[in-house]
N, C-alpha and C positions, 0 to 999 in steps of 0.2 A: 504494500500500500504506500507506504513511504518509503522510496529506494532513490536510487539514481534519476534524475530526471532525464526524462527520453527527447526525441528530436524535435518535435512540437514545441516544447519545456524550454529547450535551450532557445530557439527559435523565436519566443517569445525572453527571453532573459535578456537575446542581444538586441531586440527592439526597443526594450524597454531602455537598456543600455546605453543605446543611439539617442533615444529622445532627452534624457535625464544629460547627458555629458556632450553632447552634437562632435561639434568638432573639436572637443576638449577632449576626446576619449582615445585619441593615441599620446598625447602630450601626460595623459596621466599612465596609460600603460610604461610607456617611455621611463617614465619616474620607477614606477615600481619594480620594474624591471631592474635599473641603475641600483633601488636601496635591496634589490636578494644578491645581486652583486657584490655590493659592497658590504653584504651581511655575511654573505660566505667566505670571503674573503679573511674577515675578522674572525670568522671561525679558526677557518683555519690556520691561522697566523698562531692560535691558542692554542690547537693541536700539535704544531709542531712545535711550540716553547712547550709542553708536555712530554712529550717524545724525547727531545734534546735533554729534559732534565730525566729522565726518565734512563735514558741507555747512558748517561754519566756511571763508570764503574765505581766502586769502593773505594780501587787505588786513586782517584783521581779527586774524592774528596777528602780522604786521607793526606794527600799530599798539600793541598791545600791548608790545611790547617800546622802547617809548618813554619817557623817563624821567618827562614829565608828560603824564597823561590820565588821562580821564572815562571812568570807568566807570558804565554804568547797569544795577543790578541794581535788580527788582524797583519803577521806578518812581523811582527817588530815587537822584540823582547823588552819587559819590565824588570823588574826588581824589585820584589814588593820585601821591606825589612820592618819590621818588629821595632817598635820603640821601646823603652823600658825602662 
């Protein structure tokens, strides 16, 4: 009784559609379209900062909490020392 709407259904949804938004109705697809875009995007920007922290090994924050070491970010070595 209540399922999917059939051909008729749709058929009337984008009339209704047409009248309600005229020729505003690509300029807001358009939009909506850009913001699952830009929403997926930010997703997955957060899955891989997860991942990335995620396959980090033991020896590798182990090491880190050392009071002298090399850190390489980016190509080009640091020296991170220990004040005390």
């Amino acid at each position: 009784m209540f399922g999917m709407p059939g051909c008729i259904e749709w058929i009337i949804i984008l009339i209704v559609a047409l009248l309600i938004f005229g020729k505003r109705l690509p300029e807001v697809m358009k939009s909506m379209g850009r913001g699952i875009v830009e929403f997926k995007k930010g997703v997955k920007g957060v899955e891989d900062d997860v991942e990335e922290s995620v396959e980090k090994t033991p020896e590798k924050l182990e090491a880190s909490n050392n009071s002298n070491e090399k850190i390489e970010t980016d190509n080009k070595e640091h020296t991170k020392e220990m004040k005390g």
